[in-house]
N, C-alpha and C positions, 0 to 999 in steps of 0.2 A: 338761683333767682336773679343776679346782677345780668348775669349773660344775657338772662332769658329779654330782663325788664329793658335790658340796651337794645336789646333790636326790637323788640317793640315799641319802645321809643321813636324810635327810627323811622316809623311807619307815617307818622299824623303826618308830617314833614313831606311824605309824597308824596302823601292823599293830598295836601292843601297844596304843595306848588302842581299837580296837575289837576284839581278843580279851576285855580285861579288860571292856568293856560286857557282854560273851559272855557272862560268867561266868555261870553259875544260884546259884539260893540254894543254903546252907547245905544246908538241908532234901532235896533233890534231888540223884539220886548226879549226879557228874559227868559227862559223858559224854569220849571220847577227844578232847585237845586237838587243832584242826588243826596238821601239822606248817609250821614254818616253812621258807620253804625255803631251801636252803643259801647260795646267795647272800646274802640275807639276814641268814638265823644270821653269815656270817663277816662283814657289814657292821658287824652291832651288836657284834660281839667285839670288833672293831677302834676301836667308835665309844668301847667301855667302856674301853678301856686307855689310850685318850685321850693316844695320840702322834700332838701333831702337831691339824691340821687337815684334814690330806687322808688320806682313806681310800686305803690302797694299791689301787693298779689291778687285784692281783689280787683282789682283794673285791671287783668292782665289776660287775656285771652287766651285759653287753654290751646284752641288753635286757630289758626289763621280765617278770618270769615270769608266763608263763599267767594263773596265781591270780592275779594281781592286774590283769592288761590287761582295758581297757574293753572289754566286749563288743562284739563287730561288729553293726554293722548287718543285720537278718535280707533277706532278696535279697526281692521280690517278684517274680509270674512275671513281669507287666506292667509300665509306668512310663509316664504321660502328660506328656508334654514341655509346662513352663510357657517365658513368655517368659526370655531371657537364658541357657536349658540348652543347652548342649553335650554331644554323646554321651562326651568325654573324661573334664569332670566329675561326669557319672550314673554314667560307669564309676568313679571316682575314690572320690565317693560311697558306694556300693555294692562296694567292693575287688575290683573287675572287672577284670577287663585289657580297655582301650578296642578292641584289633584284635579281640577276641572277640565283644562287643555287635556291633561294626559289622558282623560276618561271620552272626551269630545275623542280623543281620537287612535281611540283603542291601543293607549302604548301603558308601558307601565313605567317605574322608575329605575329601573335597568336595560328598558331598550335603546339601542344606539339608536341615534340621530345622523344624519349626514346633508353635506352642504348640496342642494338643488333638492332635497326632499321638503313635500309642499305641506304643510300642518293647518287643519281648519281651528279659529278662535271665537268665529261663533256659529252658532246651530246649537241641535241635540243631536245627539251622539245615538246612532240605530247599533242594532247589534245584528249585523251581518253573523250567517252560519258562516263562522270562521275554520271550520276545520278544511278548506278549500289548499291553504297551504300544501295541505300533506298530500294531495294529491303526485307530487312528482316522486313519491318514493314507492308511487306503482310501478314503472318503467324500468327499478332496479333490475329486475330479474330478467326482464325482456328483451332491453334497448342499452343502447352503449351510454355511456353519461355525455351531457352534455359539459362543452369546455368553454371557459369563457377568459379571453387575455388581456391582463392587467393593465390599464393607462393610467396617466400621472391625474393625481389624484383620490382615486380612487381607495377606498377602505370596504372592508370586509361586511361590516354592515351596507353599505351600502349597495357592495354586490349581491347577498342577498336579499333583498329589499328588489332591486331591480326586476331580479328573478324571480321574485314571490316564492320563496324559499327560508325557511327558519335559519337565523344564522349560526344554533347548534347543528344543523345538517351540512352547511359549508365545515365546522370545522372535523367535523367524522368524516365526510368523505375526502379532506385533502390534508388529513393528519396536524390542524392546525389548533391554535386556540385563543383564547383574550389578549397574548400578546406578543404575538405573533408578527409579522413585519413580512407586509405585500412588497413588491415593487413591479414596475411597467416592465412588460414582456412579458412576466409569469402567469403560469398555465394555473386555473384555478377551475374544479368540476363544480358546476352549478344544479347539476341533477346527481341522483343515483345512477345506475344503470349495470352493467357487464363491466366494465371498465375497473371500476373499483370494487368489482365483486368480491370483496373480500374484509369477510374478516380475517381472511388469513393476514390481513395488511399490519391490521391492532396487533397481531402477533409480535411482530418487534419489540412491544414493550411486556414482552411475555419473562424477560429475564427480570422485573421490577417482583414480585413474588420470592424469589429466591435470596435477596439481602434481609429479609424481614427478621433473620435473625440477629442483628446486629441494631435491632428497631430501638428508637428512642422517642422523646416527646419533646415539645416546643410550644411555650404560651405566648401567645400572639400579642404582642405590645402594638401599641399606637403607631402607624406611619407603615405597619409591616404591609407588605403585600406575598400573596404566592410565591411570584416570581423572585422576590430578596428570597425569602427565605429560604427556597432548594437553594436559590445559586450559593446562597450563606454556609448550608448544611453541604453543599457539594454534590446533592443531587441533583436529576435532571426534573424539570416543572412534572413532568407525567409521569414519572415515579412518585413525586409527591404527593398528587392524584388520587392514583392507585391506590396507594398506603393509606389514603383516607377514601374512604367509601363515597362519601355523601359530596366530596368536593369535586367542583369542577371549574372549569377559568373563568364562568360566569358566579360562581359564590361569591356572598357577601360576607369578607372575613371581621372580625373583631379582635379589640382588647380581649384579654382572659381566657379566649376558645384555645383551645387545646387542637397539638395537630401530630398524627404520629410522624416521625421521621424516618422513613428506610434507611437499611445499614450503608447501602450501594453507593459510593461517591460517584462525581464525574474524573476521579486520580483513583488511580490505585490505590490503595493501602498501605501506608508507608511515605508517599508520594506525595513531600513537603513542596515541592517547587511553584509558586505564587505563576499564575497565569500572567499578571503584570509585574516584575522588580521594585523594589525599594529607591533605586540608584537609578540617577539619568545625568550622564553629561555633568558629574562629579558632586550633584545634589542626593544630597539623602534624603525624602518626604518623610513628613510624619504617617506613625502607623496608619492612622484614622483614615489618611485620604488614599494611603495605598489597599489601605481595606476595601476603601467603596471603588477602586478602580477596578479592584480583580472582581469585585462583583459585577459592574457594569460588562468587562470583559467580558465574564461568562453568561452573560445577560446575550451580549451580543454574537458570540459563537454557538449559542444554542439558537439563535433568530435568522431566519434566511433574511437576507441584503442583497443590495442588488450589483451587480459586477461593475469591476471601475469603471470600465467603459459607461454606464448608465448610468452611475454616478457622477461621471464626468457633467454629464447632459443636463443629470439634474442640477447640480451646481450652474450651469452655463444658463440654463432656462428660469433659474431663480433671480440669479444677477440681472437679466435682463426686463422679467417682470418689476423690480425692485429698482432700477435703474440703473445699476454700475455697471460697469464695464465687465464684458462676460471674461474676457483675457484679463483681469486683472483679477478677479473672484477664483479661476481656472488657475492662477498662479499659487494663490495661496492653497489654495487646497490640492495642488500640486507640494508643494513646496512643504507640507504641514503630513500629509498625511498619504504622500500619491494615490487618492482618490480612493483609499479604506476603509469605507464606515466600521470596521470592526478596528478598527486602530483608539487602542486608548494607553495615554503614559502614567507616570509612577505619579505624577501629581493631578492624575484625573482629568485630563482635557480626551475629549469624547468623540469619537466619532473621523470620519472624511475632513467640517473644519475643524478639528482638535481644541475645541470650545469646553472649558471649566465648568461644572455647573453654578456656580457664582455670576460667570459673563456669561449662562444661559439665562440666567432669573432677569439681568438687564437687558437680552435679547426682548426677552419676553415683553419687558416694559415699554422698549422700543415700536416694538411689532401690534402690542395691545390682545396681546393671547398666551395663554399657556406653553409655551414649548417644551416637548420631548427630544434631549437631543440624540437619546437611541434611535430615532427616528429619521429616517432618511434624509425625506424634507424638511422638515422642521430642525434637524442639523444645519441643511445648507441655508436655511433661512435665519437660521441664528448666528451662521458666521457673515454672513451677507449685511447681513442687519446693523451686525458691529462693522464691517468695514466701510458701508455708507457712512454709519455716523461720526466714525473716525477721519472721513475723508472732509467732510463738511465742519467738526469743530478743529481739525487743523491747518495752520500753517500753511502747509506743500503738501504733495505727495508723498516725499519721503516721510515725514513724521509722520503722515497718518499712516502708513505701511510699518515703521517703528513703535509705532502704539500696539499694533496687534499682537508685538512680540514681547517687546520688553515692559507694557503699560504705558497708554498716555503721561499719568500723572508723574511716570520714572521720568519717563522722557523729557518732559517740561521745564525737572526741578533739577534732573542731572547730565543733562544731554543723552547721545546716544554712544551707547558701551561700545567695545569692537566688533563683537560677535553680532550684537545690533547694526551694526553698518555693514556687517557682511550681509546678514539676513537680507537686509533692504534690497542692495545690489543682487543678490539671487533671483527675490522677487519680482524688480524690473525685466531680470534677462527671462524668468520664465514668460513675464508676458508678451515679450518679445517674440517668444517660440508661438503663445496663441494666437496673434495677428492682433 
């Protein structure tokens, strides 16, 4: 109630110094004062007799009146979806109710969205004969598949969207699934056709049947997804699948659901050796973070990426969207990971820029979006991101190149270490090599 009754308080005080702005001259009849309104008036009556600090609660305006609420946002018919939009917060936005948007425009709450697709906010919603979609899985049998090559940008939903194709049909005909990882050049079929006549193709995970004697079970706790939990079990995501019937990369998993586990690992049996080490350059990490690193690892060996060379590009073409210097972005991700996105260390730095998930969550904050740093771009956007803001709250050049390595905060309170001043000098000469 204190909180509430101080900024209502607050209010008479603006209403009355801009009435009295209001006033006209002298000279000028006055015209009729706006009335105040009653909440209000009993606000200030209460504030004038001055018992007390708290305005009584019946003076207190449960919410803000009309006259004075910020105008709503006016609706547009259309809305072009940018990167990081959700249809909850467009709805949100916009003082939509989200089940309406998604009904006005035939999606549900599992279909992808993607950035240049165009969503209507108002009308009624007709119901088009939708089965139009499936028309391209006539051709299967006929016609060669259609192929369509990856640009930057670009997601999976999106591609099929373009193509007016289901985006379970993109991932059976090009053996993909929810998380999956495009990249620019990559050959993606957008139809059925001769091409991928096959089922013989599913055959591959024909050996996933055969562990099921060694099958176990797994209750799904909070936070799990699909993908942890093969990489965790040491299976592969489509053997996990398989072993359970009813799943697939678009299921919606929970707490408590039960999920069988095939016996089949991605190691042999027997075959203790950690995809990522304990030990790096004489540190020992805690278990914990060398856990989530072999998971990330096998996250990212099981995910097509795109070859250094295009990685290069994408690093070079983020920096320059972003502002920095492409030769200086080009050095660190040189110098960090020579341009790997499947490169992760014993203490979890992820990816081409070998970014912590910690300095991802502050990427994130920086950028004003969720970032994934298994993800390509949003890796190189997340080391970019840190080296802009590094360059701009430091000193020089070299400290903000020594904050990347040893931490700002190190660097500030202890200078920089030796191994720090080697790094620095590496990373000038590497930019040197990029022009």
């Amino acid at each position: 109630m204190p909180v509430i009754a101080a900024t209502t308080a607050a209010l008479p005080a603006v209403v009355l110094s801009s009435l009295a702005l209001a006033q006209p001259s002298v000279a000028t009849p006055a015209p009729q004062p706006r009335k105040i309104p009653a909440t209000l008036a009993a606000a200030m009556k209460a504030q004038a007799v001055n018992v007390g600090t708290v305005i009584p609660a019946n003076a207190v305006a449960a919410t803000l009146p009309a006259t004075l609420r910020p105008m709503a946002p006016s609706v547009p018919d259309t809305y072009t979806i940018v990167r990081g939009d959700t249809i909850s917060a467009i709805a949100r936005r916009f003082n939509l109710d989200t089940a309406a948007v998604l009904q006005l425009n035939k999606l549900s709450a599992t279909t992808l969205i993607y950035p240049g697709q165009t969503i209507k906010l108002k009308g009624t919603a007709s119901a088009p004969a939708q089965p139009a979609p499936a028309a391209p899985s006539a051709p299967s049998a006929t016609t060669s598949a259609t192929v369509y090559t990856v640009v930057p940008g670009d997601t999976l939903g999106a591609i099929a969207a373009k193509h007016g194709v289901p985006l379970s049909s993109i991932f059976s005909w090009n053996g993909l699934n929810g998380s999956s990882i495009i990249y620019p050049g990559q050959k993606i079929k957008v139809s059925g056709g001769s091409a991928p006549s096959a089922p013989s193709a599913p055959a591959a995970p024909a050996p996933a049947p055969a562990p099921l004697a060694g099958t176990g079970s797994y209750t799904i706790k909070a936070g799990d997804t699909l993908s942890s939990i093969a990489s965790r079990h040491g299976v592969s995501l489509a053997a996990l699948m398989a072993a359970n019937n009813n799943v697939t990369a678009t299921t919606v998993i929970y707490p408590g659901q039960k999920l069988t586990i095939p016996g089949a690992g991605l190691q042999p049996v027997g075959d203790t050796k950690p995809l990522v080490p304990s030990t790096f350059l004489g540190f020992t990490y805690p278990p914990a973070v060398v856990s989530s690193a072999n998971e990330n690892k096998a996250l990212l060996n099981a995910s097509p990426v795109p070859s250094r060379a295009e990685m290069k590009s994408i690093v070079a073409d983020t920096a320059r969207r972003m502002g920095v210097s492409p030769s200086l972005a080009l050095a660190f991700a040189e110098q960090e990971s020579g341009f790997d996105q499947r490169a992760v260390s014993p203490a979890n730095a992820i990816g081409t820029m070998q970014v912590i998930p910690s300095s991802g969550q502050w990427a994130s904050d920086l950028v004003g979006r969720k970032l994934n740093l298994l993800d390509p771009y949003d890796n190189a956007t997340a080391g970019v991101a840190i080296i802009r803001t590094l360059i701009a709250t430091s000193k020089d050049l070299d400290t903000a190149i020594a904050g990347y390595y040893q931490g700002q905060y190190s660097v500030s309170k202890y200078g920089m270490y030796e191994d720090t001043k080697r790094y620095v000098e590496s990373i000038k000469a590497r930019q040197r090599t990029f022009g």
